[in-house]
PyMOL Python script that loads the backbone (N, CA, C, O; Angstrom):
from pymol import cmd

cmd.read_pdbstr("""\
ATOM      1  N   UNK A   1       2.503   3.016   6.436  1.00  0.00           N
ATOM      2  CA  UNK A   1       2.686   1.656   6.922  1.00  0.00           C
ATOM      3  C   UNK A   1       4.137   1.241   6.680  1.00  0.00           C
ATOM      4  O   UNK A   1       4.624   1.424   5.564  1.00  0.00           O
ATOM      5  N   UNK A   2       4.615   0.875   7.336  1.00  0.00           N
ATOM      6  CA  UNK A   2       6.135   0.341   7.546  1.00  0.00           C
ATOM      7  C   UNK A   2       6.121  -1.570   6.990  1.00  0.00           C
ATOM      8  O   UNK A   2       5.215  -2.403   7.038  1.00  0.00           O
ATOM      9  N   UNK A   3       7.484  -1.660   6.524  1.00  0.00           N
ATOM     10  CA  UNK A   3       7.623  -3.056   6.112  1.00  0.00           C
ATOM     11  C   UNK A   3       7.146  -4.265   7.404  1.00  0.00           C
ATOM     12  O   UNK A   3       6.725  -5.420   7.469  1.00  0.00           O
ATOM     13  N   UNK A   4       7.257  -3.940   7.668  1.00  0.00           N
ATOM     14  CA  UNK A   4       7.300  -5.514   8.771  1.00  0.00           C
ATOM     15  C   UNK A   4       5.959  -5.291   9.189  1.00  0.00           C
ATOM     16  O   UNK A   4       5.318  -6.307   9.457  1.00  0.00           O
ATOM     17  N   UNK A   5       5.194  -3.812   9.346  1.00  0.00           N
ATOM     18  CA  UNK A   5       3.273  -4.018   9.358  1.00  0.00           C
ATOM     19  C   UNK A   5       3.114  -4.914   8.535  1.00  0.00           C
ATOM     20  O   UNK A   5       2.553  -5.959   8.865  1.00  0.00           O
ATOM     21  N   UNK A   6       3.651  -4.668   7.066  1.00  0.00           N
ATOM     22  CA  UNK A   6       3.035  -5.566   5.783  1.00  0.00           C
ATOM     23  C   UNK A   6       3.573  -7.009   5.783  1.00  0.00           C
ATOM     24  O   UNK A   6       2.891  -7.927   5.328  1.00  0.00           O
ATOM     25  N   UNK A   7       4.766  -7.196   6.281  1.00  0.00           N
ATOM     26  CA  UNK A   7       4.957  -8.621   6.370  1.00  0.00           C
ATOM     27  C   UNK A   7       4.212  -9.116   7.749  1.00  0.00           C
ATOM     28  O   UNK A   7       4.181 -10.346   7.743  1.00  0.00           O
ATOM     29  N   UNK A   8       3.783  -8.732   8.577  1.00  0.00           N
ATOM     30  CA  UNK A   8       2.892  -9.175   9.475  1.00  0.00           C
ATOM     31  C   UNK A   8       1.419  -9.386   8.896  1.00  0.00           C
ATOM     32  O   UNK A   8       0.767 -10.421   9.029  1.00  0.00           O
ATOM     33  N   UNK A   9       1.164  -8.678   8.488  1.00  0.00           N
ATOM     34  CA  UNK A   9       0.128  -8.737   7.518  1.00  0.00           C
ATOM     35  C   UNK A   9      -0.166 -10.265   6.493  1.00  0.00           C
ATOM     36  O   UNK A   9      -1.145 -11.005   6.394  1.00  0.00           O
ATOM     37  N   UNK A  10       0.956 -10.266   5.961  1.00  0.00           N
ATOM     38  CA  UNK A  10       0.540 -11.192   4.881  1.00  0.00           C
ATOM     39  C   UNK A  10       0.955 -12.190   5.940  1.00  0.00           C
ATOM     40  O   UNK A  10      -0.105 -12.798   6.083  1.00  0.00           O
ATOM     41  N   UNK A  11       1.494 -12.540   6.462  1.00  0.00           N
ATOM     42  CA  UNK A  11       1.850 -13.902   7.814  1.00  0.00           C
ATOM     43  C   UNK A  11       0.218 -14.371   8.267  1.00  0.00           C
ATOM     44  O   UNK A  11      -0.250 -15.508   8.210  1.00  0.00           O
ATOM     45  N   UNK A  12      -0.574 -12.912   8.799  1.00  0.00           N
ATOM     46  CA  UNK A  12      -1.565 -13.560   9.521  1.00  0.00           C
ATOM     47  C   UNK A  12      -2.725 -13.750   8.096  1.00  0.00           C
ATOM     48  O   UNK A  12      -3.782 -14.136   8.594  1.00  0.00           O
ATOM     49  N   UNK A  13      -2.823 -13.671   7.165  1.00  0.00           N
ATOM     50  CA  UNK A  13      -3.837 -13.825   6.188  1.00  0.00           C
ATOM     51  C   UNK A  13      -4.158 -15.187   5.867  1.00  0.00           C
ATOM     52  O   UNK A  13      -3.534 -16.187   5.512  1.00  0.00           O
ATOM     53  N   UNK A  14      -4.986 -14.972   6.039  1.00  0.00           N
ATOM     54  CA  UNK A  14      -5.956 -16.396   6.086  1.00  0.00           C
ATOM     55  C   UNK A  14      -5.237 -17.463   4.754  1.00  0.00           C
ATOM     56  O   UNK A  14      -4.909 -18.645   4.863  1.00  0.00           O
ATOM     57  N   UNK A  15      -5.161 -16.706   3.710  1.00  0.00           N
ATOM     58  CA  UNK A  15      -4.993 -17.409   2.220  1.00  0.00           C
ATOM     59  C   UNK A  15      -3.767 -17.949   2.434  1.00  0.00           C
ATOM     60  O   UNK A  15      -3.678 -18.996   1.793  1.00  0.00           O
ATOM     61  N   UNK A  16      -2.525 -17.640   3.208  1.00  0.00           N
ATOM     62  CA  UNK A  16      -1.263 -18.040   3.691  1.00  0.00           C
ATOM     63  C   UNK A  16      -1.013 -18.770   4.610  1.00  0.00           C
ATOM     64  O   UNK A  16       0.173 -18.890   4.918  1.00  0.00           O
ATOM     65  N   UNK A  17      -2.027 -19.503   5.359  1.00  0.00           N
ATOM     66  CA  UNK A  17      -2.241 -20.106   6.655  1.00  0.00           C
ATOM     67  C   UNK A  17      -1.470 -21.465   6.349  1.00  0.00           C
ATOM     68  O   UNK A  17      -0.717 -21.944   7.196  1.00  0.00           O
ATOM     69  N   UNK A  18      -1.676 -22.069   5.120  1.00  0.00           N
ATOM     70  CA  UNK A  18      -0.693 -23.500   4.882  1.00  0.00           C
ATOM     71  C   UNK A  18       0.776 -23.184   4.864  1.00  0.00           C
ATOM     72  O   UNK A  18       1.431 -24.088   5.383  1.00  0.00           O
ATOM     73  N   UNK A  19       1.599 -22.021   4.357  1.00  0.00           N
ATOM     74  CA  UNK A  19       2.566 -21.834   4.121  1.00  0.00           C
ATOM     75  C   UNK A  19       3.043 -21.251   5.730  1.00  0.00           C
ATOM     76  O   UNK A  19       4.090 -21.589   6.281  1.00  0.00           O
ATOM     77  N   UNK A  20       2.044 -20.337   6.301  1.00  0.00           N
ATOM     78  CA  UNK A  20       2.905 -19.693   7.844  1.00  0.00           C
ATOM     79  C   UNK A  20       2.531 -21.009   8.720  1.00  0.00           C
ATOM     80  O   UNK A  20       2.907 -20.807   9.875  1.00  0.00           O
ATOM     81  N   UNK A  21       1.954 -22.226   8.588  1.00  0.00           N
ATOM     82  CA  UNK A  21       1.869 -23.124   9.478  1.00  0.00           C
ATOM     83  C   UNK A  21       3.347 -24.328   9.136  1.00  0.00           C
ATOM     84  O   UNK A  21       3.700 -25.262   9.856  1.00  0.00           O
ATOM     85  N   UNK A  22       3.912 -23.916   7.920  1.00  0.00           N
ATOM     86  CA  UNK A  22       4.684 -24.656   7.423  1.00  0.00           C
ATOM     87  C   UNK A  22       6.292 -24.245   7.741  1.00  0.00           C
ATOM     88  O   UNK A  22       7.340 -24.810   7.430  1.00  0.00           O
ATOM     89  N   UNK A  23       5.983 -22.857   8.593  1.00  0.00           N
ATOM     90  CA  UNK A  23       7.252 -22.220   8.716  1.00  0.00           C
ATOM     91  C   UNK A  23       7.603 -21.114   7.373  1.00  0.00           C
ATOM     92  O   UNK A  23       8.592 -20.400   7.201  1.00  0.00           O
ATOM     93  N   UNK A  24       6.696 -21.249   6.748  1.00  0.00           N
ATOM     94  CA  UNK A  24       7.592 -20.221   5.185  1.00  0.00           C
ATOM     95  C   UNK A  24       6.910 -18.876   5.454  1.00  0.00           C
ATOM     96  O   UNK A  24       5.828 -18.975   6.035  1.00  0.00           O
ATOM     97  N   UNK A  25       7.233 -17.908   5.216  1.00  0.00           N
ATOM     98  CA  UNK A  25       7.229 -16.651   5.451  1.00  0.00           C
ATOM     99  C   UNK A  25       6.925 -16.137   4.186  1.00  0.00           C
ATOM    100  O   UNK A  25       7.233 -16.877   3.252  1.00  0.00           O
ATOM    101  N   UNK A  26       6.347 -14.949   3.874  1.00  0.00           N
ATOM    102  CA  UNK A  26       6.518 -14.190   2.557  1.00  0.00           C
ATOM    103  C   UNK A  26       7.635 -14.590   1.967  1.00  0.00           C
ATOM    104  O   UNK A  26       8.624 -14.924   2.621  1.00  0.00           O
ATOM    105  N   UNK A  27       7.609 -14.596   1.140  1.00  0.00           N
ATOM    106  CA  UNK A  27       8.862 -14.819  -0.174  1.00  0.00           C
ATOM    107  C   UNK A  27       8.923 -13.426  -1.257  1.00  0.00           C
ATOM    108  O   UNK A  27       8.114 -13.207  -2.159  1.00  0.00           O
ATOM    109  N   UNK A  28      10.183 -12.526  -0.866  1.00  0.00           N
ATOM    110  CA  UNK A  28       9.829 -11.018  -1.421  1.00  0.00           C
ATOM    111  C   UNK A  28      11.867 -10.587  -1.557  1.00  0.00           C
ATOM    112  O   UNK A  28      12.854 -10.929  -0.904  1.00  0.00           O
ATOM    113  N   UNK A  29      11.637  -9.726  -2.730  1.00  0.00           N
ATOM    114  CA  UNK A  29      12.804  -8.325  -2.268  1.00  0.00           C
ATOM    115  C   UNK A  29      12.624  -7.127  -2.693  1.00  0.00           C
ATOM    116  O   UNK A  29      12.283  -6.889  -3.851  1.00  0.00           O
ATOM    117  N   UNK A  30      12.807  -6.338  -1.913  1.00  0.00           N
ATOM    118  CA  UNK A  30      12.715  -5.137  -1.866  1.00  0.00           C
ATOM    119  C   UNK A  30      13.858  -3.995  -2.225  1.00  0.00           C
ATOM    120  O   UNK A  30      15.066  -4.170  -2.063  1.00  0.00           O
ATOM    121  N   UNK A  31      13.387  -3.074  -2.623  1.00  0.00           N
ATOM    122  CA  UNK A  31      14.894  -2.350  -2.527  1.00  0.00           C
ATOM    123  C   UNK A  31      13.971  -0.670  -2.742  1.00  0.00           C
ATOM    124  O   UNK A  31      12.822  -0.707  -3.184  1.00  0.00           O
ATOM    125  N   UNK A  32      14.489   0.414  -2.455  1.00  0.00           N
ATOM    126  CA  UNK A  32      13.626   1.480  -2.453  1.00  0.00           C
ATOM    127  C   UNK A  32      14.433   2.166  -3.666  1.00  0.00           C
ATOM    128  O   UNK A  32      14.079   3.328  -3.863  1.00  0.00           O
ATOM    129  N   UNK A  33      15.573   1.627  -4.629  1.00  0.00           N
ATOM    130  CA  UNK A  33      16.008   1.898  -5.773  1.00  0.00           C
ATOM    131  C   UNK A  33      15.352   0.874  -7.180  1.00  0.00           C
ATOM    132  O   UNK A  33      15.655   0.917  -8.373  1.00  0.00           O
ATOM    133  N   UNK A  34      14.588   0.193  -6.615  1.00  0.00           N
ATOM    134  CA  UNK A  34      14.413  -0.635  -7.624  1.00  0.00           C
ATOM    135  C   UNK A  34      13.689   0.100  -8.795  1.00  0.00           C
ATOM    136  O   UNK A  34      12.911   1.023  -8.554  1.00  0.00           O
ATOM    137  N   UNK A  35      14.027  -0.434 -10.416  1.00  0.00           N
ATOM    138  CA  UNK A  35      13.479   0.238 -11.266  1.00  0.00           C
ATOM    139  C   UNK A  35      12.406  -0.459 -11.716  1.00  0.00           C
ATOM    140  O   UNK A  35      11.549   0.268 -12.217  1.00  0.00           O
ATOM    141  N   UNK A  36      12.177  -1.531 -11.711  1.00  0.00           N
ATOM    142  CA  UNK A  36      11.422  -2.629 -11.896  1.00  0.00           C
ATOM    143  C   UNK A  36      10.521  -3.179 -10.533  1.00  0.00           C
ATOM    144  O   UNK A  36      11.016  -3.308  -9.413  1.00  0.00           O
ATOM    145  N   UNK A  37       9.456  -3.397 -10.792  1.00  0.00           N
ATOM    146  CA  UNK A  37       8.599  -4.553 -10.041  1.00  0.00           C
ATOM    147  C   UNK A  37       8.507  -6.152 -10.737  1.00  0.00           C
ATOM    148  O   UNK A  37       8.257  -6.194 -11.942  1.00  0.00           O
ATOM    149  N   UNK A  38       8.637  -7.003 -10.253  1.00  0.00           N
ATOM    150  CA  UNK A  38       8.504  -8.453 -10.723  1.00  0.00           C
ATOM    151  C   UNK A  38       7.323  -8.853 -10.230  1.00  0.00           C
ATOM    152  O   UNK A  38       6.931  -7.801  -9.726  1.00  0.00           O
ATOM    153  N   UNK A  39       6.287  -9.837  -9.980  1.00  0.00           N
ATOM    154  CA  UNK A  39       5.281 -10.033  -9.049  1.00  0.00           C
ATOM    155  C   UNK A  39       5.396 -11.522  -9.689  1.00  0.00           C
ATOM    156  O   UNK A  39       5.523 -11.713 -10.898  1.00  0.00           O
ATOM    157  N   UNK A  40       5.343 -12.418  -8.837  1.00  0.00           N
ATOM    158  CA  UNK A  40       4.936 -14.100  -9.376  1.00  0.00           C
ATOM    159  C   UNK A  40       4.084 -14.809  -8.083  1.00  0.00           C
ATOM    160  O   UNK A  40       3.967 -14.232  -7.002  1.00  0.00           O
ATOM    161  N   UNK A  41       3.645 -15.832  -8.298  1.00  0.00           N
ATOM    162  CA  UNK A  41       3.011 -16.479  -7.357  1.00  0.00           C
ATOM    163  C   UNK A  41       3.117 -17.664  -7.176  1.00  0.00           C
ATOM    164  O   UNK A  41       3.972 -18.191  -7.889  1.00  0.00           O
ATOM    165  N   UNK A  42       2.419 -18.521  -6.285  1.00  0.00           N
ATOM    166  CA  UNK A  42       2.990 -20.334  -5.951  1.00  0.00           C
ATOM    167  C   UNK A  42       4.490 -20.268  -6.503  1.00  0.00           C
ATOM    168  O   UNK A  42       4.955 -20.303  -7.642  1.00  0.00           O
ATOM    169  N   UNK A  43       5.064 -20.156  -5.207  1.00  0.00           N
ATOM    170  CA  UNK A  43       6.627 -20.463  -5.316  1.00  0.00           C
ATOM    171  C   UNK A  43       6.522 -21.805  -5.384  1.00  0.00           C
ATOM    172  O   UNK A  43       5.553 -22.361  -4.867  1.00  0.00           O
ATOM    173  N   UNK A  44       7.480 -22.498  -6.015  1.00  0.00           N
ATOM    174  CA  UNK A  44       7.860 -23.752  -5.981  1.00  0.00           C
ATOM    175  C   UNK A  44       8.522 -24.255  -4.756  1.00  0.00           C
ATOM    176  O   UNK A  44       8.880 -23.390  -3.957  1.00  0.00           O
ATOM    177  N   UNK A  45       8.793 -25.728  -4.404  1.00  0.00           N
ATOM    178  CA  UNK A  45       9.491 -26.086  -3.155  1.00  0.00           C
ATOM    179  C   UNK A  45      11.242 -25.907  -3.304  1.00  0.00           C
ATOM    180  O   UNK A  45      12.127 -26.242  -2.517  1.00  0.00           O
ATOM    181  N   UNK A  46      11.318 -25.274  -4.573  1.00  0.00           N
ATOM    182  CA  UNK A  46      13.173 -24.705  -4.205  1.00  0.00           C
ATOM    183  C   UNK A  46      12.795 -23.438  -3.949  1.00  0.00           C
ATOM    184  O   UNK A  46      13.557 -23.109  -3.040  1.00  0.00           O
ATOM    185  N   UNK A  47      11.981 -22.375  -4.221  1.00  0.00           N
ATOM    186  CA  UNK A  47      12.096 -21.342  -3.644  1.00  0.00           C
ATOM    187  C   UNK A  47      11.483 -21.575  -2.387  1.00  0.00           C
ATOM    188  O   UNK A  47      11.894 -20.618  -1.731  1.00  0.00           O
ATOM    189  N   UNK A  48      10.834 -22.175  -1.720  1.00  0.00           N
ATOM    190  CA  UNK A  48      10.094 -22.333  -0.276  1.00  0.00           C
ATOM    191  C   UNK A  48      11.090 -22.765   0.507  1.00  0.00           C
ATOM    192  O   UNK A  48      10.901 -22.790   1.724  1.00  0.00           O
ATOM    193  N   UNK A  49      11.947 -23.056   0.128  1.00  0.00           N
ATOM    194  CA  UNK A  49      13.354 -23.658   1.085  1.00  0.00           C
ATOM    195  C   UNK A  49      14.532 -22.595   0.842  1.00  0.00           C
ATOM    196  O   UNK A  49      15.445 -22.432   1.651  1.00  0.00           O
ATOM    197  N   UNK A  50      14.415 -21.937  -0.283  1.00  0.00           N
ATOM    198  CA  UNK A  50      16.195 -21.013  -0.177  1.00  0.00           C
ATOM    199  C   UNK A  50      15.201 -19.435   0.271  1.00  0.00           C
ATOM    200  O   UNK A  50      15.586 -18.296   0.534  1.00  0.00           O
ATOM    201  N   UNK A  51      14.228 -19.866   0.218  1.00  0.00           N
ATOM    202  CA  UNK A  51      13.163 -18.398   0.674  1.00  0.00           C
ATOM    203  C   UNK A  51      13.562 -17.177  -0.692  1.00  0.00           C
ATOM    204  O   UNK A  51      13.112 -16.049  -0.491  1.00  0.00           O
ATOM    205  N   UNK A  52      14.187 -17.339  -1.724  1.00  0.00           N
ATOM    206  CA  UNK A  52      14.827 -16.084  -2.602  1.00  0.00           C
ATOM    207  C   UNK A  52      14.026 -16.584  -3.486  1.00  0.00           C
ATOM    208  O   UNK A  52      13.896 -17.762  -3.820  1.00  0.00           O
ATOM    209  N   UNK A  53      13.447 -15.580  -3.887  1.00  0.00           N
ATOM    210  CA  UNK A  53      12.208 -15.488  -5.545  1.00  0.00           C
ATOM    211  C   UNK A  53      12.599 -15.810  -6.832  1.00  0.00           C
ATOM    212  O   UNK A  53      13.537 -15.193  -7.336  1.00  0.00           O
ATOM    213  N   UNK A  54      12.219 -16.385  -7.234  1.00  0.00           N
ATOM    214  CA  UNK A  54      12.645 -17.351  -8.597  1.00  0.00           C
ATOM    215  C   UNK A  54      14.136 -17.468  -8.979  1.00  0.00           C
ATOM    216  O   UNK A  54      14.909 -17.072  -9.851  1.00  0.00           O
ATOM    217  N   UNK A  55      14.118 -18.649  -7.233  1.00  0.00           N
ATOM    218  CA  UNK A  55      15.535 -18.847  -7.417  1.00  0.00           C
ATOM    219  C   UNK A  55      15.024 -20.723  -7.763  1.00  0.00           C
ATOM    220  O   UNK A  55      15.272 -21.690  -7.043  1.00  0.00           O
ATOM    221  N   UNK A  56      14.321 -20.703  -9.002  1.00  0.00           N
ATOM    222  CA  UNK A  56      14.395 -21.860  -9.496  1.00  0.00           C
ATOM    223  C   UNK A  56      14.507 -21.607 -11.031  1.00  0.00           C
ATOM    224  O   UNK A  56      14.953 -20.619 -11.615  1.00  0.00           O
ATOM    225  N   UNK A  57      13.887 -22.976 -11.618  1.00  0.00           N
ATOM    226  CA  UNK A  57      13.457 -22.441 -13.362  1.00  0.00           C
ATOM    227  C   UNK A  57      13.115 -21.503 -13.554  1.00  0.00           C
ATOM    228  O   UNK A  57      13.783 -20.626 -14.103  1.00  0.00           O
ATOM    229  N   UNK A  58      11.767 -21.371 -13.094  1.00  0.00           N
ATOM    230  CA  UNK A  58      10.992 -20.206 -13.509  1.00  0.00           C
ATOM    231  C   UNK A  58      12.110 -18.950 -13.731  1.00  0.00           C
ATOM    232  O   UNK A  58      12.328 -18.278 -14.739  1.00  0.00           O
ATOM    233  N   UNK A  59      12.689 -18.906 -12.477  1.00  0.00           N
ATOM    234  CA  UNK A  59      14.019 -18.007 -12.390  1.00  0.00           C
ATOM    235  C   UNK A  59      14.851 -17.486 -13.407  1.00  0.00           C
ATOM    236  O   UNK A  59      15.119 -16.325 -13.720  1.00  0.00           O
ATOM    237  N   UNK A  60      15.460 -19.360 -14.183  1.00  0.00           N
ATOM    238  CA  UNK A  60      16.366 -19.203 -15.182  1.00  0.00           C
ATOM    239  C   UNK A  60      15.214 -18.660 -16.594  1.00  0.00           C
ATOM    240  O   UNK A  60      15.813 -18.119 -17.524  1.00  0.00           O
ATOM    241  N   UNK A  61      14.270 -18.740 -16.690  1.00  0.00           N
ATOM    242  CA  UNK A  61      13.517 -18.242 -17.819  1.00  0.00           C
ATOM    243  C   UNK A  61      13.220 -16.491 -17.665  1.00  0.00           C
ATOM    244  O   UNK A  61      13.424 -15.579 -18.466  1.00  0.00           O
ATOM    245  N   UNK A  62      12.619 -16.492 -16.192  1.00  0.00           N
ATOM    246  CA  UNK A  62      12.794 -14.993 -16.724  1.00  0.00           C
ATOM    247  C   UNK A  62      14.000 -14.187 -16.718  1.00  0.00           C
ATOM    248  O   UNK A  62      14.030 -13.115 -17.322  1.00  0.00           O
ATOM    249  N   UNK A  63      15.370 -14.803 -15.833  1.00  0.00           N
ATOM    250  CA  UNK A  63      16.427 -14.206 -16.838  1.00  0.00           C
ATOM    251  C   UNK A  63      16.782 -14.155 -17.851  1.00  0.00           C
ATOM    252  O   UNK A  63      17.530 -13.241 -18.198  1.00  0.00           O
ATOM    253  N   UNK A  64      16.381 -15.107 -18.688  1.00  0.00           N
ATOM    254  CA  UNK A  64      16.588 -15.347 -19.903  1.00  0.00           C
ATOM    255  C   UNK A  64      15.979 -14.173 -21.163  1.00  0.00           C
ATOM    256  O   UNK A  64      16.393 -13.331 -21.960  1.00  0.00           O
ATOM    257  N   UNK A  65      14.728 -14.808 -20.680  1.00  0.00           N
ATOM    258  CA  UNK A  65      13.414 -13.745 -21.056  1.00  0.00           C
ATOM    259  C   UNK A  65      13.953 -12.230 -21.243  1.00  0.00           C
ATOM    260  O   UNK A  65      14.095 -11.621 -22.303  1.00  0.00           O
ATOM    261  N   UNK A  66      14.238 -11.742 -19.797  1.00  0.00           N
ATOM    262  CA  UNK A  66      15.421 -10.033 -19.933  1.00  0.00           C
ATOM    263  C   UNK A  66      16.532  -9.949 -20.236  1.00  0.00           C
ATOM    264  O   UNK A  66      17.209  -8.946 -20.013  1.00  0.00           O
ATOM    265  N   UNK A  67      16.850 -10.735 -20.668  1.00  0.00           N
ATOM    266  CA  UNK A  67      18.533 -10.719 -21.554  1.00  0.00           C
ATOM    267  C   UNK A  67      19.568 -11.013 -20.502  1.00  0.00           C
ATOM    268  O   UNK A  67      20.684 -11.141 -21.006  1.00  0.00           O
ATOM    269  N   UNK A  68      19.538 -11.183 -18.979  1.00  0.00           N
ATOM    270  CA  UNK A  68      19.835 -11.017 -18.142  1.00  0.00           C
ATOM    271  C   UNK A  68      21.033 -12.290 -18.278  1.00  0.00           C
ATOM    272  O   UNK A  68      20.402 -13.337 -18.141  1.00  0.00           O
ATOM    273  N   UNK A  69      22.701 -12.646 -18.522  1.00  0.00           N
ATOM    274  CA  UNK A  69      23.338 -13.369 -18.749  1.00  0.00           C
ATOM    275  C   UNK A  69      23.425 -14.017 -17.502  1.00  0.00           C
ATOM    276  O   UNK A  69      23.676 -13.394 -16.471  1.00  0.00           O
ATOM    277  N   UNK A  70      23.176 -15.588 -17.546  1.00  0.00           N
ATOM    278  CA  UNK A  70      22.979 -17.091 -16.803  1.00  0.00           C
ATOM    279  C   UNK A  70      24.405 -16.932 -15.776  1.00  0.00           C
ATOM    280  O   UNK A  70      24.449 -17.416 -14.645  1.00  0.00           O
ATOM    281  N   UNK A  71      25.630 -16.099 -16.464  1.00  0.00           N
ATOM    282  CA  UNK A  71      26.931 -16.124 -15.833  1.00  0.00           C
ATOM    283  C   UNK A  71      27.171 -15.042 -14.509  1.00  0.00           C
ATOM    284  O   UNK A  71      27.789 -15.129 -13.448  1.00  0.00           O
ATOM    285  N   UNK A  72      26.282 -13.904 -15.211  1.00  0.00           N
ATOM    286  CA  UNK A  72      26.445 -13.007 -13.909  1.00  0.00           C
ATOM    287  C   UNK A  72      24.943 -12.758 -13.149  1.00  0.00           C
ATOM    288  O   UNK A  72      24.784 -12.067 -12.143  1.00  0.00           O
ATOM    289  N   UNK A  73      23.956 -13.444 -13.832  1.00  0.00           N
ATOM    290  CA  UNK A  73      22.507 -13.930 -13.181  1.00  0.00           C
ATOM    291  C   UNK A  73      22.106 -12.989 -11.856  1.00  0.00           C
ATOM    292  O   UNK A  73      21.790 -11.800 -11.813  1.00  0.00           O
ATOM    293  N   UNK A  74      22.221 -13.833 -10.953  1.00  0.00           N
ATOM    294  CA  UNK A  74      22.114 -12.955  -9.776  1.00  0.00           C
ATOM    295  C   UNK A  74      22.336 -11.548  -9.389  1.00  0.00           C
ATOM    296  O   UNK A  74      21.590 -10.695  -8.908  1.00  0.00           O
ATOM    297  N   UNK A  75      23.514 -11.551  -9.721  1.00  0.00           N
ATOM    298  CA  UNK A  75      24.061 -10.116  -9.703  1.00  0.00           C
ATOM    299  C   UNK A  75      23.365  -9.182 -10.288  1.00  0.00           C
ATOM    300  O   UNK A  75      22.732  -8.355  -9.632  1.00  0.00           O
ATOM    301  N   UNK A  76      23.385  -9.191 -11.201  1.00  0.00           N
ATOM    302  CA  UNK A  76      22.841  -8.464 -12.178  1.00  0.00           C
ATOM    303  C   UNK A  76      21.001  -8.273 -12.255  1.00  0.00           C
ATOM    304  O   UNK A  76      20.514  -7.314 -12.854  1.00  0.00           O
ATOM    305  N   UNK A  77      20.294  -9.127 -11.695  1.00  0.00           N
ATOM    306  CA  UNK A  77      19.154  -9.709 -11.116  1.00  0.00           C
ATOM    307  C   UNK A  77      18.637  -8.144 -10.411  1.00  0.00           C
ATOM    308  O   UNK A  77      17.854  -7.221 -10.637  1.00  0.00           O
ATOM    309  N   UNK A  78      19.809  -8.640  -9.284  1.00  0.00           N
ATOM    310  CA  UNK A  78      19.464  -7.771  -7.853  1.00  0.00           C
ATOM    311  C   UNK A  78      19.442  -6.367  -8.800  1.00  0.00           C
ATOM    312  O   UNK A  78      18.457  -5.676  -9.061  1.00  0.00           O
ATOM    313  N   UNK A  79      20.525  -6.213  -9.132  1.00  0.00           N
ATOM    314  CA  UNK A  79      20.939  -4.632  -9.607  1.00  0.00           C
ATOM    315  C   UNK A  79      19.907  -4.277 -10.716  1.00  0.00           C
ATOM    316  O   UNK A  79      20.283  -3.415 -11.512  1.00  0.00           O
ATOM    317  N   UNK A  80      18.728  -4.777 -10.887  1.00  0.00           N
ATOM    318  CA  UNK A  80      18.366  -4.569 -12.278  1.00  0.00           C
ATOM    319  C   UNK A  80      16.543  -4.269 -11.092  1.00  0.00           C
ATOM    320  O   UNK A  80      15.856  -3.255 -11.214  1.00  0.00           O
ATOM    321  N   UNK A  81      16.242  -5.308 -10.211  1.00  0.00           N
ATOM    322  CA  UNK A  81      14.958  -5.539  -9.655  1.00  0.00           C
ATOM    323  C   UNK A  81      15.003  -5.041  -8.263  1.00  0.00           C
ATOM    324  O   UNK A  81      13.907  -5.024  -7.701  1.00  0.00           O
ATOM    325  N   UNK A  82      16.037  -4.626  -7.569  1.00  0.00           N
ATOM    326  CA  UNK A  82      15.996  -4.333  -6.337  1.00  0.00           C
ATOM    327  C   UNK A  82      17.131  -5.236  -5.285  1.00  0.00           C
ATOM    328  O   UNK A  82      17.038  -4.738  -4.163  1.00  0.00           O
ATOM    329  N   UNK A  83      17.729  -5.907  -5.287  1.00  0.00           N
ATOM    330  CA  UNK A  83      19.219  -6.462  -4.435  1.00  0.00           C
ATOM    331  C   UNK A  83      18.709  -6.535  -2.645  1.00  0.00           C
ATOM    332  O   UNK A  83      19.545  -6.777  -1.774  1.00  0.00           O
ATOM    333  N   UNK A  84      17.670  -6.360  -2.418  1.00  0.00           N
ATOM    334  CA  UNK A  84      17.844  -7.060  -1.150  1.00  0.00           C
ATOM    335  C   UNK A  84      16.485  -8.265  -0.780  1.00  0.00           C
ATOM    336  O   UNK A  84      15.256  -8.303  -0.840  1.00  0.00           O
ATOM    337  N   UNK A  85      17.646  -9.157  -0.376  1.00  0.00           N
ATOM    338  CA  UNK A  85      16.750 -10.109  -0.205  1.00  0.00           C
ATOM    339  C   UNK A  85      15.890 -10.300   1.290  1.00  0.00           C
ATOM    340  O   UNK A  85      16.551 -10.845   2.174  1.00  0.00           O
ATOM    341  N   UNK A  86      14.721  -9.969   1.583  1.00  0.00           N
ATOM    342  CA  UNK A  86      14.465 -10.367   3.045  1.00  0.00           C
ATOM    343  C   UNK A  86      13.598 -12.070   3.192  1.00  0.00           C
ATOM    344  O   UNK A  86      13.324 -12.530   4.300  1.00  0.00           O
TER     345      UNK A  86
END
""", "prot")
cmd.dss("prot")
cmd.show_as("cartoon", "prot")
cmd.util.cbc("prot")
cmd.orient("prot")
């Protein structure tokens, strides 16, 4: 199964019907180097608008949580969980 089967997938699923009627799409990144999996759920309305995964609090805690420094955050994020955002 190819990516965009699976994001078609979760688009038409019933349990997602408030969020794909709302315009929001899966909220995911992928990377086929990633060493890590993250998994979270009910994005908040800052991640439902920048569409990027705990690009809120929750966010700043689990960087925190992995030692992951607030200064190079992101960066270091991607390079640590996978760096592409779809």
């Amino acid at each position: 199964m190819h990516l965009q089967e699976i994001i078609d997938q979760l688009k038409t699923d019933e349990r997602n019907a408030s969020y794909t009627a709302r315009g929001i799409g899966p909220i995911f990144q992928i990377h086929e180097k990633a060493r890590i999996l993250i998994i979270g759920q009910a994005p908040g309305k800052k991640v439902e608008e920048s569409g990027i995964p705990f690009h809120d609090k929750s966010g700043e805690k689990l960087m925190a949580w992995m030692g992951i420094d607030r200064r190079r955050g992101r960066a270091s994020y991607r390079r640590i969980c996978g760096g592409l955002y779809l």
